[in-house]
N, C-alpha and C positions, 0 to 999 in steps of 0.2 A: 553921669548919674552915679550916686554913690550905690555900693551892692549893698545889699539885705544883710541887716544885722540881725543874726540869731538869738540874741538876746533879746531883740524886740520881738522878734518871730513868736519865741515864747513867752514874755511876757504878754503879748495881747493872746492866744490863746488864751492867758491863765485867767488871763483879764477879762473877757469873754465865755471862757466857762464861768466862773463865777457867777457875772451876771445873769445869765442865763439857770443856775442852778439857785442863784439868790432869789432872782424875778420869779422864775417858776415855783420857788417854796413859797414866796410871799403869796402869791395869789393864790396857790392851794390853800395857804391858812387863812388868809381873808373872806376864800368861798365857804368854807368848813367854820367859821369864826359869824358868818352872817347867815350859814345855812343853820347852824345850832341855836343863835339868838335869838332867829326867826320861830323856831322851835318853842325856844321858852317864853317869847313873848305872846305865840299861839295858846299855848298854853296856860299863862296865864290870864289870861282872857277869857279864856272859859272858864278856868276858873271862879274868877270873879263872876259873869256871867250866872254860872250855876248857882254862885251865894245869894247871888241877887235873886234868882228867880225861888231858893229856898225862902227867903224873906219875905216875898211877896203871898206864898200859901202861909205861912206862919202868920202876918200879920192880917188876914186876910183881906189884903189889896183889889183882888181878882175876884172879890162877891158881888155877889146883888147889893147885898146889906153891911158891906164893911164899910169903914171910915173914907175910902176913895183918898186916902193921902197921897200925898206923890214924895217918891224918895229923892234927894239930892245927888247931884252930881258927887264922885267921888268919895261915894259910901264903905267901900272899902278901903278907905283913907291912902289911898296911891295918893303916887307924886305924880302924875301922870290926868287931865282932866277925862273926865269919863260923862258918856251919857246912854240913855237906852230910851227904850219905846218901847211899850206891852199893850199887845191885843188881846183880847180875851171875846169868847163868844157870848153875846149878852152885852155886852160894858163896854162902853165909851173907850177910845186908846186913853192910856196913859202915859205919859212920858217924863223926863227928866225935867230940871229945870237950871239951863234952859236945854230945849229939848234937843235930840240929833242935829249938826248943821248940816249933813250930808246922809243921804238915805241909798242903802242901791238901787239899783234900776227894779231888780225883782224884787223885792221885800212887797208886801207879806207873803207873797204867792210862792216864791221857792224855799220857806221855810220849812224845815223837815225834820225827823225824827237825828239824822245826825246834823251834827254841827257843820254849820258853810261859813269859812272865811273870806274875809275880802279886804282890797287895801283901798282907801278912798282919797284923792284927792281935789281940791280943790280950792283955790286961789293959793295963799297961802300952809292951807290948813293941809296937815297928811295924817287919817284916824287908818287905824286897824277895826276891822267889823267881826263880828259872829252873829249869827241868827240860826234859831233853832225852833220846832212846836213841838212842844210838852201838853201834858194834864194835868189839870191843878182840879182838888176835890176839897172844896170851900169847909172849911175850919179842921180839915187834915192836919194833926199835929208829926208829918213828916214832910219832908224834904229832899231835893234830887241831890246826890253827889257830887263829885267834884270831876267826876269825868261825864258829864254831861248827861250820863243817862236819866233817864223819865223820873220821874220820883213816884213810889210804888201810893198807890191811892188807896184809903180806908175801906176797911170791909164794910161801913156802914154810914149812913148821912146821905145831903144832900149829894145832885148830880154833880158827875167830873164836866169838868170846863174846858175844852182846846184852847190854849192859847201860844200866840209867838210873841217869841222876844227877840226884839233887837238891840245889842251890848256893842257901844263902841268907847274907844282909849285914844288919848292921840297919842300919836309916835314919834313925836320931836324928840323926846329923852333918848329914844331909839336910834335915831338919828345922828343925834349927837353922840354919843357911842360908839357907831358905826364909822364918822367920822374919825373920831381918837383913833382909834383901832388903826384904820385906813392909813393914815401918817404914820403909826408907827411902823405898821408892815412897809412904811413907803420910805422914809427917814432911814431906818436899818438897815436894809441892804443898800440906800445911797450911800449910809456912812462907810458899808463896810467896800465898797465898791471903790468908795476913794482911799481908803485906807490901804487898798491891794493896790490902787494905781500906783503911790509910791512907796510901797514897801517889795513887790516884786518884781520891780526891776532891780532892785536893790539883791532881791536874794538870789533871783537867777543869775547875776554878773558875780556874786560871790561863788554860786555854783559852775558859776564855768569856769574860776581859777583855772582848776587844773590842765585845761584845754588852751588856756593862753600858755602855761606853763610850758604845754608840749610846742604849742608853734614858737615858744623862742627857742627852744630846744633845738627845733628843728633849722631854725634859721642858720644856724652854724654848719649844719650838713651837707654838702655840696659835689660836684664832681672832685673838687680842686683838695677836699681830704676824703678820702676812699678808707673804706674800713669800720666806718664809724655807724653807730647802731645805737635808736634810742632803745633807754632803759625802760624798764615796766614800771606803769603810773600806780599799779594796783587797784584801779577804779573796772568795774565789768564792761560797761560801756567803751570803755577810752583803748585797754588792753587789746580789741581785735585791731582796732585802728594801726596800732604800735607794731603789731606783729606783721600787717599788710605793709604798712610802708616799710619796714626793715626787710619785708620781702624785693619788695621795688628796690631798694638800696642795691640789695645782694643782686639783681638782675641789673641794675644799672651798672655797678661797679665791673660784674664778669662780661657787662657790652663795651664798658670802656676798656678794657683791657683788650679784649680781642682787637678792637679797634688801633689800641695804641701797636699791638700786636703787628695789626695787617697795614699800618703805617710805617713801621720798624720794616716791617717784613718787604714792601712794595718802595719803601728809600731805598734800602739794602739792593733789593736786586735793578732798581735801573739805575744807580750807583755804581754799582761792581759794572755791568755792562759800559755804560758811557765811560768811567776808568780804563775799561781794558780799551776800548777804543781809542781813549786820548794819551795811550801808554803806547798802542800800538804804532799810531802818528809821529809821537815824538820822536822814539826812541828809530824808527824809521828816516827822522829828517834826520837827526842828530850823528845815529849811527846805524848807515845801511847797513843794513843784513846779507844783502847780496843776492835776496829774492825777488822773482821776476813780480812783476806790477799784477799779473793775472792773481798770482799765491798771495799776494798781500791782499789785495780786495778779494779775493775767496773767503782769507777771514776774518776783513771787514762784513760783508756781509754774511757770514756765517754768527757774529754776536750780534751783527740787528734781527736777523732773523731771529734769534732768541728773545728779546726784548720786545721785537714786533708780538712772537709766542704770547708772550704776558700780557701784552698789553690787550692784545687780545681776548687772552681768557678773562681779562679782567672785564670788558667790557660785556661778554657773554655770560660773566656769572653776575654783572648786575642787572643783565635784561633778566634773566631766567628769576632772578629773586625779585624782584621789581614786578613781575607779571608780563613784559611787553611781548619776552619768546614767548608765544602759542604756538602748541604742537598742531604741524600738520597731518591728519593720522591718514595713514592708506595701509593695505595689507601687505603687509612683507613674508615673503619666504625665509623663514628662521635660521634650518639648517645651514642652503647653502651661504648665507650673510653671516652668520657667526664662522664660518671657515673660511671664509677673507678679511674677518678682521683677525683672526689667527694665523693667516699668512702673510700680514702685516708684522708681525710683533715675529716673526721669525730670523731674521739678522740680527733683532737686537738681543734675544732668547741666546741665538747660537754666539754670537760672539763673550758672553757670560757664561755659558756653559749650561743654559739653564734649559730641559724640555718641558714642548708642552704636551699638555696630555689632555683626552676629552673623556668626559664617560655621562651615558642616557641617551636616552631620544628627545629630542627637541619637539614641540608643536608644528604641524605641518606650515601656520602661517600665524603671524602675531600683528592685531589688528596697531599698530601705535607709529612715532615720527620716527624714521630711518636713521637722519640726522641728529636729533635729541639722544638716541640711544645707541650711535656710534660713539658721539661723548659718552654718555655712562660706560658702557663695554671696552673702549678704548683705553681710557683711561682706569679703568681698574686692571684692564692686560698691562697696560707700560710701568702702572707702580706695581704688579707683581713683578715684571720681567727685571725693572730698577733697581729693586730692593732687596730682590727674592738672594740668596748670597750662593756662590757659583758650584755649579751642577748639582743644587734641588732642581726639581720638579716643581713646573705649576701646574694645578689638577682644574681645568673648569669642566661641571657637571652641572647638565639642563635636567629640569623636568617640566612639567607640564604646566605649573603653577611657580616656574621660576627658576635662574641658575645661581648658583656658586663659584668663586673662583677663591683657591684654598693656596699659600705656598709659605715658607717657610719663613720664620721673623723673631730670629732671636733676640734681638734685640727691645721688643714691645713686651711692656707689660699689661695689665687692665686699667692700670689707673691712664694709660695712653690710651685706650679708645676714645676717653672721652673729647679726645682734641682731636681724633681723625676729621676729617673733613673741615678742618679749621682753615683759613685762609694762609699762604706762605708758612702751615706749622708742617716740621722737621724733624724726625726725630735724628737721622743718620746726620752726618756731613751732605750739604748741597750736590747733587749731579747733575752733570753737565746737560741743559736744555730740563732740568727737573726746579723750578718756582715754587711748588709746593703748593696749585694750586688744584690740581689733577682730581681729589678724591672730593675736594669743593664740588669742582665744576659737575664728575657724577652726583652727589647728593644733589646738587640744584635742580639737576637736569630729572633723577630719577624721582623728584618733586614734583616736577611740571608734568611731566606726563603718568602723571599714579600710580606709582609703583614704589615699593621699601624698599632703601637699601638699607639694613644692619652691619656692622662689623661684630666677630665676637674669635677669640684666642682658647685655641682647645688645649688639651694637656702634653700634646707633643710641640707645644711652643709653633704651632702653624697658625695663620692669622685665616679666617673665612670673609669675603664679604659677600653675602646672598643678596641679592635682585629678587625680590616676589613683584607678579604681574596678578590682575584681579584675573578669574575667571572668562570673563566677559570680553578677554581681549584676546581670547584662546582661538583657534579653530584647526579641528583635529584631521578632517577632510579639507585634502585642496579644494 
């Protein structure tokens, strides 16, 4: 299946808002376009209506004793055929000629003082209605208005007369109107509809240049050239993009390196180990030494035990980073467990010349894995004891929320903390059974079971690495 082209993505949105902003305008203006004509054609209906029923007291139509003419259809010269019907009390109806083809259902009976419209249809034919009852006062030389009101009757003469009239128009013209309209509103936004279909795919593929631009940009970018960082597009959109993946670059590039690092670093030492072993061999057959068979295999097995070392660690610092070590936690007694693993690190202390020193009270019991955390504490006693240079002092101090172990490292500046704990990194020359993998393996370890380690170098050129433990894993009473 091909993926989703974003250029279509937005082009039918746009293509789709449209529609919908076109369709909804059109039909707003075609209600508002037929609600307004309805208006004026209401209107003039009554209009005419009114004149008419003016004409019929003027000429006096609506008497006993007038001529009884009847008016023609279309007396106010519309384009439009027009008819009406007049009742009068007294007098026969009179009506057009020829007269209403269609009457309402109510007429005469819901004629009223205001005006009642109607629309009528039937077979072919669609008339617009009005019907109203007025008073007509026979030979009144006045007339009703043109908004339908009564026409005011003489102060003197014969009696006023009730009459209704019914005025109708046909509405074809109207119609047809209605229709024009209707196509245009309907025509116009199709045309403009197909005009967006191919002109905005067109301008949104122009608007994404710059986004093809960056992915060829990008194409050249890879592990295999490191270093390389795209430029700024100067677009607002496109700019955070550039700066996130330049971010990813600089984290890809600083994982390839430690990688090529810990690749350098892990040839190197089971390299030099299987070397000294196949130096040892030879140089053995070739030219004995004169050492008994026990002192040779001592140390044959004294460099695989170093390499077993490593390979070891190696394997326990990718459980612990991987997740599969889970700490098994039970309560340990603090104190006297930190003073065996001090009585450990004590032959390798005195033959360097190096003491140790303790200072605080420790937690009566600290809730975490024994195991896990003899790697963290081990390992930061043996690279003090390793490194520390002969007869410093190393100072480890507990307290309650965590210990320190402090000793001297002239050699470290700050820009080197940042690669403590780095896999096989080095700063001194290699010692003997020392891989470099030591302050790893604490950071992993003091990862897995919850607790910080930091390093930080104080102004006596002494290096600290503090162990913080939560709260929660404290317990102050046995």
């Amino acid at each position: 299946m091909r993926p989703a082209s974003l250029s279509a993505r937005i082009s039918t949105l746009l293509v789709v808002t449209s529609l919908l902003v076109l369709g909804g305008g059109s039909k707003l203006m075609d209600w508002r376009i037929d609600h307004e004509m309805e208006k004026r054609f209401e209107q003039n209906l009554l209009t005419q209506a009114s004149t008419l029923s003016s004409t019929i007291e003027l000429e006096g139509i609506a008497t006993p004793t007038g001529r009884n003419q009847h008016l023609e259809a279309g007396v106010l010269g519309s384009g439009s055929q027009t008819y009406y019907e007049l009742r009068c009390e007294g007098m026969p109806p009179q009506h057009s000629t020829p007269p209403p083809p269609i009457t309402p259902a109510d007429w005469p009976q819901a004629a009223g003082p205001q005006p009642r419209f109607a629309r009528l249809h039937l077979a072919d034919q669609y008339l617009g209605s009005v019907q109203w009852a007025f008073t007509v006062t026979p030979g009144a030389n006045t007339g009703s208005g043109t908004d339908g009101q009564q026409p005011r009757a003489s102060s003197a003469g014969p009696a006023p007369r009730a009459c209704a009239l019914l005025f109708e128009q046909d509405r074809h013209a109207l119609y047809q109107i209605d229709l024009a309209v209707d196509w245009i509103l309907l025509l116009s936004p199709a045309l403009a509809l197909g005009i967006a279909l191919i002109a905005v795919p067109l301008i949104v593929r122009r608007g994404l240049r710059p986004m093809t631009a960056l992915v060829d940009r990008m194409h050249d970018i890879g592990p295999n050239a490191p270093g390389q960082r795209l430029a700024a597009s100067g677009m607002r959109e496109l700019d955070p993009l550039v700066t996130r993946f330049n971010d990813v670059l600089e984290r890809m590039d600083d994982g390839l390196a430690r990688e090529r690092q810990f690749a350098s670093g892990l040839a190197h030492e089971t390299r030099t180990r299987l070397a000294e072993l196949r130096a040892l061999t030879e140089v053995e057959v070739r030219y004995p030494s004169g050492r008994s068979l026990p002192e040779i295999l001592t140390e044959v097995g004294n460099i695989g035990a170093e390499l077993e070392a490593t390979v070891t660690a190696l394997l326990l610092l990718t459980r612990l980073q991987s997740g599969l070590e889970q700490p098994q936690l039970q309560s340990l007694p603090l104190a006297s467990w930190l003073n065996r693993q001090l009585q450990r690190q004590h032959s390798a202390a005195a033959r360097s010349g190096i003491t140790l020193q303790t200072e605080g009270t420790p937690p009566a019991r600290l809730h975490t894995d024994p195991a896990l955390l003899e790697v963290v504490i081990g390992n930061l006693l043996g690279n003090a004891c390793a490194y520390a240079p002969g007869g410093d002092h190393v100072m480890l101090r507990v307290a309650a929320t965590g210990l320190s172990i402090d000793n001297a490292a002239p050699g470290l500046g700050d820009e080197d903390l940042d690669n403590l704990g780095q896999r096989f990194w080095r700063k001194q020359p290699p010692h003997a059974g020392h891989a470099g993998l030591g302050l790893a393996l604490a950071g992993a370890a003091a990862q897995a079971l919850g607790m910080q380690l930091d390093f930080r170098l104080d102004a006596a050129q002494r290096l600290h690495a503090t162990l913080s433990w939560p709260s929660r894993m404290t317990q102050e009473s046995p």
